[in-house]
N, C-alpha and C positions, 0 to 999 in steps of 0.2 A: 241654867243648863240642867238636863232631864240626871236623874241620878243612875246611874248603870248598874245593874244587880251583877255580882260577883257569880261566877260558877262553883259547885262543886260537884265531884262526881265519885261514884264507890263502883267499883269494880269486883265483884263477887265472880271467882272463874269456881270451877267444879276440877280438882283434880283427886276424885275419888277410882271406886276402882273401875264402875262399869265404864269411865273414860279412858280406860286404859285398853279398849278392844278396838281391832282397825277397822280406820273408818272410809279410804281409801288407798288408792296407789299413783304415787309419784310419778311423775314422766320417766325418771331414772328405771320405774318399777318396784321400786322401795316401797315398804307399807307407811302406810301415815294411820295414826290413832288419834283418835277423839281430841285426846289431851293435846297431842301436836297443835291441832287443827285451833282449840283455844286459846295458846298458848300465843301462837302467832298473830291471831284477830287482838288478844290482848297486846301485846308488844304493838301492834301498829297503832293501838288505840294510844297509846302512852309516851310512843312517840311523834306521832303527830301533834300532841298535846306541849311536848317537851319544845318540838322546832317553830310552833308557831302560834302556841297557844302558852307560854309558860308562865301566865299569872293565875292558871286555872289549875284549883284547886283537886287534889285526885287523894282517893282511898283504896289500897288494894287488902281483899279479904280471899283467901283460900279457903276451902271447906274439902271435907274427904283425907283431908294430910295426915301426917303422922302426927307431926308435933299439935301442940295447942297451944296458943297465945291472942287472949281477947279479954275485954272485961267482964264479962259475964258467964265468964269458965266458971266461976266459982256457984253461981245459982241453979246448976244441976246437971246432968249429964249430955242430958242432949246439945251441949252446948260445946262439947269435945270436937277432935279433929276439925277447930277451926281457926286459921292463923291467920292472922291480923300481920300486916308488914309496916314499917317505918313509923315505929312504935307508938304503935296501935292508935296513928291518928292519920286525923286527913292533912296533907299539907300541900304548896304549892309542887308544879310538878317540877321535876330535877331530874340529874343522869341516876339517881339513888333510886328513884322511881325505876325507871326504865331498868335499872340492873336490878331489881326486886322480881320485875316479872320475866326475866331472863334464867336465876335463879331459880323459879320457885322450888318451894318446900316439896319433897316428896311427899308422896299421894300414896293410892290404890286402897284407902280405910273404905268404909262407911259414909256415905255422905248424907246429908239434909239441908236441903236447899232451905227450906221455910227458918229452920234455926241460923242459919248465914245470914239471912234475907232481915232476922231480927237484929242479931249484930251491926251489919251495915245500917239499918234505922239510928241505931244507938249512937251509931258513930255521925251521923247525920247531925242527930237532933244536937248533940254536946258540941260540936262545930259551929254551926249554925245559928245557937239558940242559948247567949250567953246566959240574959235575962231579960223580962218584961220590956223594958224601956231599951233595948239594943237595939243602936242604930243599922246593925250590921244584916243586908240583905242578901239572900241567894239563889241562884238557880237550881235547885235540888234534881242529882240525876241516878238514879242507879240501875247499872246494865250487869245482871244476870247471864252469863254463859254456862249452860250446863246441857244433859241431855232430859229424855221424855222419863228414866227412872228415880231422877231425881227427889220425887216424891208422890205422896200419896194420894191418890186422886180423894176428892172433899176433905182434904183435911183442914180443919176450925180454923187450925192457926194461920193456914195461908189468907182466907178473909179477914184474920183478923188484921192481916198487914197491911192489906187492902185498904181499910177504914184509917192506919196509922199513914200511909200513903198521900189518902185527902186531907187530913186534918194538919198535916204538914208541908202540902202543897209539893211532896216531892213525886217525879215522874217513875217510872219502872219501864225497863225495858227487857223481853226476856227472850233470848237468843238459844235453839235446842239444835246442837251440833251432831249430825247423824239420822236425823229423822226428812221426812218431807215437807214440802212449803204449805202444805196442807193440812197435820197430825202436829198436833201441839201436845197429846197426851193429856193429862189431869191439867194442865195449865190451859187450854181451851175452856176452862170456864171462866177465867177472867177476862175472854172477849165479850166486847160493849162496855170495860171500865175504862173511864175517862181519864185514870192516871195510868192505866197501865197500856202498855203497845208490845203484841207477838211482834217480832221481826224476824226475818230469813239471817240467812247465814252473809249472803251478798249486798243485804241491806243493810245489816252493821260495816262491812269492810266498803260500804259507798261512803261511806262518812269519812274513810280515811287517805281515800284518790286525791283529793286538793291538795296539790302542794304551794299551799298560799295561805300568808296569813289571814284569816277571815277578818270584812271588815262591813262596817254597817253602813247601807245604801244611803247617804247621805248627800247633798246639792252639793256640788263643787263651786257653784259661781248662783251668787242669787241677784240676779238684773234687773232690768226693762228692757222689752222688745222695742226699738223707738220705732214707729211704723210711721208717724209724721211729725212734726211739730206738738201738732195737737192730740196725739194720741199712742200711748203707751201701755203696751200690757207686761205686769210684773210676772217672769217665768226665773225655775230654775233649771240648771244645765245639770245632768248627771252623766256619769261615764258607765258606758255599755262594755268596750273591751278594754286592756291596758295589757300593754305587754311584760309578761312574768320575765325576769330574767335570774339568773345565780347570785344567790348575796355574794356580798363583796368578803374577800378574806383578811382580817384584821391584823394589823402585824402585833404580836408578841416577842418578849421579853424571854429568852432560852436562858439568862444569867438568873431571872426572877423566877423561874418556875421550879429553880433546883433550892428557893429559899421558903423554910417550913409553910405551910398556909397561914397558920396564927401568925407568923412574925411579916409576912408579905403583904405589904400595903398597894400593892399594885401589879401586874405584869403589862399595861401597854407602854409603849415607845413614843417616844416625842418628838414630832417632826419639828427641825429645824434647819431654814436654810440657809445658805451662805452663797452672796454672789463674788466671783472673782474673773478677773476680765480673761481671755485665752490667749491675749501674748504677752501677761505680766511674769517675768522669771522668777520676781521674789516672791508671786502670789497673795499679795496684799488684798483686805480686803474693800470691795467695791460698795461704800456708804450707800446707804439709803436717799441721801438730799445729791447724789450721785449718778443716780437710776433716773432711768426714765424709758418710757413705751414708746413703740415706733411699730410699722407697718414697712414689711420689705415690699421695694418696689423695683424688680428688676438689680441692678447689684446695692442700691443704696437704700439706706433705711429713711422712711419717712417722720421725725419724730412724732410724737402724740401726749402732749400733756394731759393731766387728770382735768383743768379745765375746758379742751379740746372736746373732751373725752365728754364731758357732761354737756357742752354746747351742742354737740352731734348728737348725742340721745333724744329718741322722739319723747313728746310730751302728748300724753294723752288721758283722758277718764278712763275706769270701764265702761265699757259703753258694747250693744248687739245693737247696732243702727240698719235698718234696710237702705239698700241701695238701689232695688227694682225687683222686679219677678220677670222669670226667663221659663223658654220652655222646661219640661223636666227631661225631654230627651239630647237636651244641652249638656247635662252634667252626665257623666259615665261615668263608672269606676274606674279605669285606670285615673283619673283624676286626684283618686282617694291621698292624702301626703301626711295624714298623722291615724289615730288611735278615733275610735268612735265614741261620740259623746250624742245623747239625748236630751231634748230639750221640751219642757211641758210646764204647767200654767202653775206658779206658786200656790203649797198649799193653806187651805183655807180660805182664799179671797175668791170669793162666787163669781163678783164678775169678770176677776181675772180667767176665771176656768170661762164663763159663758162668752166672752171674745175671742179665746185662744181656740177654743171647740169651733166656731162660727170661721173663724179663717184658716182654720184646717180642712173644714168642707170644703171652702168657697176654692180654696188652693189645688184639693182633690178632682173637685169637679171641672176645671178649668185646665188643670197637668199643668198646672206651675209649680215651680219651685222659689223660695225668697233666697233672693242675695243678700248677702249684710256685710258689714265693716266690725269686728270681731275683736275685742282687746279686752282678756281674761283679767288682767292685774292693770292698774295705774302705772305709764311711762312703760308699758312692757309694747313686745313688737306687735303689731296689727295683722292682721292675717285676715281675709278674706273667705265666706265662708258660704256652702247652702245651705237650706235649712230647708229638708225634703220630710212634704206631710206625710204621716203614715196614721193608720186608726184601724183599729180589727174591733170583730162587735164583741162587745161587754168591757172595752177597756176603755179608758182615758182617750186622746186623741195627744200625739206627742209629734214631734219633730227629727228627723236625725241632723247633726251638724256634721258636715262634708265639708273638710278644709279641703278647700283650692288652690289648685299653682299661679303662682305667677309667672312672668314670662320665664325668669331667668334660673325656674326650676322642674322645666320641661326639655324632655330630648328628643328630637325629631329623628325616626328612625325610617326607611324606606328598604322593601326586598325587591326583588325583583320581581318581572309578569312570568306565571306560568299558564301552564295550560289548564285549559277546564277540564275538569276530574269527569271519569267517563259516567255512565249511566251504574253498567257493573258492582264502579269502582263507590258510587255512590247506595247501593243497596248493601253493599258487603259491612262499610262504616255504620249502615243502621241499624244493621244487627249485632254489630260488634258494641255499640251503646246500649241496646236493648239489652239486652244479656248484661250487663256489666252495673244496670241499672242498681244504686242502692235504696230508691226506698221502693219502698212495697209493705208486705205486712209489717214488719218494721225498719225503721231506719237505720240505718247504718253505719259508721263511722259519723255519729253528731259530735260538734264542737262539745256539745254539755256534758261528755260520754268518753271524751278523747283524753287522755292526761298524755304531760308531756316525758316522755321516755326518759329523756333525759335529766331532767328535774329527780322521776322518782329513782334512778340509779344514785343520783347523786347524793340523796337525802338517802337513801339506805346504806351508802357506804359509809354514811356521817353518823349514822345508829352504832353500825360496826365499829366505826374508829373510837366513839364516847367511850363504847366497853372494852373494847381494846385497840389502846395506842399503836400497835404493832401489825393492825389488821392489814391484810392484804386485797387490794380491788381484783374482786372476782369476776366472771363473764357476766353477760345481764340476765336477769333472769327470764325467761321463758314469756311469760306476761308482757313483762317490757320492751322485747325484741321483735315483739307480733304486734304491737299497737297500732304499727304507721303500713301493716302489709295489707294485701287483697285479703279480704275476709272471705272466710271459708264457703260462706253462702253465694259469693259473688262469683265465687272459682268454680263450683256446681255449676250454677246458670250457664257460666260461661261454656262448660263442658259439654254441659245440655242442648245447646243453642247452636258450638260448634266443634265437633266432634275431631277429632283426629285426621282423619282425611279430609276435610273441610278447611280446616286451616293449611293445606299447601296453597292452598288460591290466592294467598295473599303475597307469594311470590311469583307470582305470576298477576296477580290486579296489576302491582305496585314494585315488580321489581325490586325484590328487597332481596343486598347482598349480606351476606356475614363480613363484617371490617374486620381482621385483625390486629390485633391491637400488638405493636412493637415493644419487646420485652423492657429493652431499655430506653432511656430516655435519649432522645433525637438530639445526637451532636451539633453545635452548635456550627454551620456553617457562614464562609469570610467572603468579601468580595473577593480576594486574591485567588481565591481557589474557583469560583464560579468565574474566572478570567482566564483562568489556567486550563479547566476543563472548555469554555470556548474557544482556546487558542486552539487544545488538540482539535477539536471538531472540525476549525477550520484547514489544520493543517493535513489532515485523513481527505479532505476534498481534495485540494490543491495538492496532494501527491508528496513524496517526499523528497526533501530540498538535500544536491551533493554540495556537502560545504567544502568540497576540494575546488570546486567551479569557484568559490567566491573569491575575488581578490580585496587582500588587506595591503594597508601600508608596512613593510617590515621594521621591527623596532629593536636595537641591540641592547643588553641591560647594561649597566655600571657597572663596575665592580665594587667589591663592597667596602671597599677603604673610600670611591667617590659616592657612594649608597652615605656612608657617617658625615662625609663633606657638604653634601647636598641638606641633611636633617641640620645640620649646626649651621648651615649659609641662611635661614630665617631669623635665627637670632643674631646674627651679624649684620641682616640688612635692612634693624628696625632702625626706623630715623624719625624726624618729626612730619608735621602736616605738608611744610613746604620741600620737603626733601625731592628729588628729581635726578630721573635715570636710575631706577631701577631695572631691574631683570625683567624681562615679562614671563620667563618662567615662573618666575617666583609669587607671580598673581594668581590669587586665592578668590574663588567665586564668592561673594558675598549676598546673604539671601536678603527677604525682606525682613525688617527691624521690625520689632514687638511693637505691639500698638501698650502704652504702660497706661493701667488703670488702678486710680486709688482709691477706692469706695470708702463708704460711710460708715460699714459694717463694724469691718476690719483693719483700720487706716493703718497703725502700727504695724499686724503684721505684712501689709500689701508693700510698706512704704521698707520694710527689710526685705523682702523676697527681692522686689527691683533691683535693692544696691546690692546682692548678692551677684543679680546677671553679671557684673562688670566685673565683678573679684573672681569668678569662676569663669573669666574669658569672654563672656557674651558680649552682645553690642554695650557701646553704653549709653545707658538709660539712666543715668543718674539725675541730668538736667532735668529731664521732664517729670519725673518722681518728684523732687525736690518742689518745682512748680506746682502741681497737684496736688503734694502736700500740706503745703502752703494756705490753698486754695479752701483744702479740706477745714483748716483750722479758722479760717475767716466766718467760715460758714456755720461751722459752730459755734464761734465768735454773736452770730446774726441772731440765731434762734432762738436765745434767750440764757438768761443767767445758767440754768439748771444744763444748759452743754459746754458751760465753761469748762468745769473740770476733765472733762472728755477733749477741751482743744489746751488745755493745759500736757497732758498728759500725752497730747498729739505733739505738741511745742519742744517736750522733753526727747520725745523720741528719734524730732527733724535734729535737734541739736546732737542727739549722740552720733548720730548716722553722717551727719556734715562732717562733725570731728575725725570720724575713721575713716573717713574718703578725700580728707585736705579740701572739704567746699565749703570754708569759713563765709566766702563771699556772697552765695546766695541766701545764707541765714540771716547776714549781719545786714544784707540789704532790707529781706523780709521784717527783722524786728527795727529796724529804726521806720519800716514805713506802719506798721503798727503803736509806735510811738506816736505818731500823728495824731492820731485819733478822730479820724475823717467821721464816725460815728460813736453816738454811745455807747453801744452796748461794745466795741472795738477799747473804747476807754477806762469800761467796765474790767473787762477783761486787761488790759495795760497794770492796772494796780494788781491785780493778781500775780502777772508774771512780775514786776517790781518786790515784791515780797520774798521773793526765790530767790536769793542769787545765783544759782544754779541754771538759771535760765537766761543767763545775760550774753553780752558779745561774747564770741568765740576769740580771741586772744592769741596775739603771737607766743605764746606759752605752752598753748594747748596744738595749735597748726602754725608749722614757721610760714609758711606762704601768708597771714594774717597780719595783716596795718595796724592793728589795733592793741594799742597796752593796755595790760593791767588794772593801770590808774582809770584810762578813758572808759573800760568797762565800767568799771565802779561807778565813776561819774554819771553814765551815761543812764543807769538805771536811779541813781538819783534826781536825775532832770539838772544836771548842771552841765558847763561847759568846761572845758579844759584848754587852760592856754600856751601855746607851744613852746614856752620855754619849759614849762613843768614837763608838757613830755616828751624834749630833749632829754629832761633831768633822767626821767623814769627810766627812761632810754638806757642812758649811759651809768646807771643805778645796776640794772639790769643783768649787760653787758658786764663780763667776769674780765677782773684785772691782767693786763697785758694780751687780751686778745681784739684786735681792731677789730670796728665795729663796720665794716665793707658791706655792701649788699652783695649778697647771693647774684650767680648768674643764671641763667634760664636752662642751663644742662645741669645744673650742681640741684636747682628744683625737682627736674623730673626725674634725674639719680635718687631724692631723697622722697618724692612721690612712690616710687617705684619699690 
């Protein structure tokens, strides 16, 4: 791996006095001065450095200040009013930096650029230049901001720095704030030096538009195009666009940032999570060998174990395989479904370049396009892709890669037929394009040119917030709220092109109304109300109806002492199933009965919502609940070990719900035919609930309506049998001294159900 040179940079601003004269005026109309104007290209310089560059090295030197602090104060005067920040070395950049040039020292001295110009060397060389044998390498940069008085036109010593410039390999760049792109002043004679570069004022603040970490053009994917069998050319894939978005925001520690910095080992936070099932009341937690993945399908969940999981994963090489060549007026842009990437012949192997060059012609010349079979990573998903030649002269010959849909990621849309647009209606649109046209002598709104508004608000309020915590988000600035508008050039044309009285014709081409737009937001309307408004409509036709005309049956009311006889006669006249001759007043319309469902999601809680219907009066629904329940646990029974504990826990919660509803008899049927163990993995599960005794027969103990003792429970989850004198014995064990032991009658049951 290549060795990557380290950055350093020194930063030499001019806060003397003639920077202290104005140098223009504000949108506000405020004066802005020299110093401003540096002050601010420096802060961008050092924050951009800070958010996305912060292993690169920075130096800030003031010159013109009051104070003095440098090394070479001491070797004679000319070396005065110049301060050196973040003790008088270069170091990596930090918010120290950035609040250095936010600060800076007060100015308005004397200045000399040439004696700054030597300090910044100094501080270069001592940075950079431990000793002979130092492994340690750098990008040497130093940017100069000042104006055209800064110094003396031929003076020695600026050549001489010149010469210390080459012989140290470090660059110079020098920035004169208030003059023209033209007038460099005495610094015009360092044009034609190969380490030095004049720049404009716009051309230092182009360096600070990107808001993106810079990154070096390097192959993302380095292949083979397999074109057949027999014939492969080795190419790499590079990425053309990617989309920028907001970094992510970090959670911190507010108990950790109130603890000193020396004694704080840490401020992030440590995610950890904890599963608990949503109808557990004690909130226990839900083990890991307890988990398991599933795919909802309609109300019930699919499971999906990790070996599922890796059976369903495709299995493939990387691999760019062609699959044919198609027209190129086949593929269109709405096609496009990710990020653009470029594709060209590996470097350094010739005749990889001299085949990949020869079937980009042959592709050009013919308006093909290649199809290919496309899998960037081993085992990763397949995609489908063109790969459209492209070649302009003096450069390479490359490909673009054009992911393609497949079927089930295309939306078929259709509008309706209009009319064909008139003749008029078609000259009017071509002037209105014409005029609106952006390139011309220059272009206009380019991608390479455009930053994104948002981005740079955001990262300048991130400036603000570093220096102070407390900062408040301001409007955007002026720059950043004009970026995405009609440029001023285009607004001209347009003007030009179509003038005032000219544009009414476009309601009249095209009928164009003004909509206005309804203050508040559009009430939500019901069907009952759009029934209600048709009734009237209908009723306004049809005239209006005398309800004196209409005859009713006449009805006399009760009084209210048979109004309380009447409410208390339902409860009087419940009886059982075969009961006969009742009232037929006293019949109550009955709708249709719930259709009851127990999914796989939520079994527990589905399986208490049900037995609720019947304790709150509804139909009931307990039999079929209890069924389905049932049903539910077999099934997780089936799927394997890893749903046992999920049909355990299904098991415990059929058995509390039998209990509180006296249905001992459909549980006790359920687990004795689970005793069976008509399958394995049913048998699997058996030893499980045998380990419980908590999950055994329901017991006349627990429900008097229940056949079942004690002893027989116990037994019964042991796998033995019980012989009826023993449970006579339990029986009559049981059974408390001097009260017979009589069966229950069948009203004395539903007295004590009740």
């Amino acid at each position: 791996m290549a060795w990557r040179c380290k950055e350093a940079i020194v930063l030499v601003i001019d806060v003397g006095k003639s920077m202290q004269e104005t140098f223009a005026a504000a949108n506000d109309g405020s004066k802005v001065t020299r110093l401003q104007t540096a002050l601010g290209v420096a802060q961008r310089l050092v924050q951009h450095r800070l958010f996305f560059s912060p292993k690169e090295e920075v130096g800030l030197v003031f010159f013109g200040a009051q104070e003095t602090s440098n090394d070479l104060q001491d070797h004679g005067a000319e070396y005065r009013h110049i301060f050196v920040c973040r003790n008088r070395k270069i170091d990596v950049t930090d918010v120290d930096a950035f609040r250095s040039v936010s600060q800076a020292p007060k100015g308005g001295e004397a200045s000399d650029a040439v004696s700054a110009l030597i300090v910044a060397l100094d501080m270069m060389f001592k940075r950079t230049t431990k000793d002979k044998d130092s492994s340690l390498k750098y990008n040497r940069h130093i940017k100069l901001i000042t104006d055209e008085s800064s110094t003396a036109p031929g003076d020695a010593d600026l050549m001489e720095c010149v010469k210390q410039l080459q012989a140290t390999s470090t660059q110079l760049s020098v920035t004169l704030v208030g003059s023209s792109s033209h007038s460099f002043g005495a610094w015009g004679a360092l044009k034609g030096e190969s380490n030095v570069q004049l720049s404009s004022l716009p051309h230092l603040l182009q360096e600070t538009q990107l808001r993106v970490k810079p990154v070096e053009q390097r192959a993302k994917v380095r292949l083979s195009l397999t074109i057949s069998p027999d014939m492969e050319i080795p190419i790499a894939i590079y990425s053309k666009t990617t989309r920028v978005s907001f970094p992510p925001l970090k959670k911190q520690s507010k108990m950790a940032a109130a603890i000193p910095s020396e004694n704080r080992k840490t401020d992030k936070v440590i995610l950890d999570r904890t599963y608990y099932a949503t109808d557990d009341k004690e909130g226990e937690e839900v083990k890991k060998e307890d988990r398991v993945k599933g795919f909802k399908y309609g109300q019930n969940i699919v499971p999906m174990s990790e070996y599922d999981e890796a059976a369903l994963s495709y299995s493939c090489d990387r691999t760019l395989t062609t699959l044919g060549f198609a027209d190129a007026a086949s593929v269109s842009p709405e096609s496009s479904l990710h990020c653009v990437d470029a594709v060209a012949a590996d470097k350094g192997d010739s005749w990889a370049y001299y085949a990949f060059e020869s079937l980009v012609e042959a592709m050009q010349s013919e308006q093909r396009v290649l199809i290919a079979r496309y899998c960037f990573r081993k085992d990763s998903q397949p995609r489908m892709v063109a790969l459209i030649p492209k070649k302009e002269p003096g450069c390479s010959a490359q490909m673009i890669l054009h992911y393609l849909p497949f079927m089930e990621d295309i939306r078929e849309w259709t509008c309706a037929s209009l009319p064909e647009p008139s003749g008029d209606q078609k000259a009017f649109a071509n002037t209105l394009v014409d005029a609106m046209t952006l390139t011309g002598e220059r272009e206009l709104l380019r991608p390479e040119d455009t930053n994104n508004p948002s981005l740079a608000r955001f990262y300048d309020f991130l400036g603000q917030r570093a220096l102070d915590p407390g900062a408040k988000l301001l409007a955007a600035a002026p720059d950043q709220s004009q970026i995405l508008e009609p440029p001023e050039e285009a607004q001209q044309a347009l003007a030009k092109a179509l003038p005032e009285n000219e544009r009414n014709k476009v309601k009249t081409l095209f009928g164009l109304e003004k909509v206005e737009k309804s203050a508040g937001r559009e009430r939500k309307r019901f069907w009952r109300e759009a029934i209600a408004e048709k009734t009237k409509n209908s009723a306004a036709l049809i005239g209006e109806v005398d309800t004196k005309k209409i005859k009713v049956d006449a009805y006399t009311g009760a009084k209210k002492s048979e109004e309380k006889d009447e409410d208390k006669a339902p409860l009087r006249a419940v009886k059982g199933e075969d009961s006969q001759g009742q009232d037929d007043s006293m019949a109550v319309a009955v709708g249709v009965p719930p259709r009851v469902h127990i999914g796989s999601v939520h079994p527990e809680r589905d399986f208490e919502r049900w037995l609720n219907e019947r304790r709150t009066g509804g139909v009931d629904v307990v039999a079929p609940a209890i069924e389905q329940m049932c049903d539910v646990i077999l099934r997780f029974a089936e799927e394997g070990e890893e749903f046992h504990g999920k049909a355990l826990a299904c098991l415990a919660t059929l058995r509390r719900g039998c209990v509180r509803e006296a249905e001992s008899a459909g549980y006790n049927e359920f687990l004795r035919r689970l005793r069976l163990r008509l399958t394995r993995r049913q048998g699997m599960l058996w030893e499980r609930v045998c380990q419980d005794t908590g999950l055994g027969l329901i017991t006349d103990t627990e429900v008097v309506t229940s056949t079942v003792t004690s002893v027989e429970a116990k037994a019964f989850l042991e796998g033995k049998d019980v012989s009826p004198s023993a449970t006579a014995a339990a029986s009559a064990t049981a059974t408390a001294p001097g009260v017979p032991a009589t069966a229950l009658s069948e009203r004395e049951l539903e007295a004590m159900i009740e």
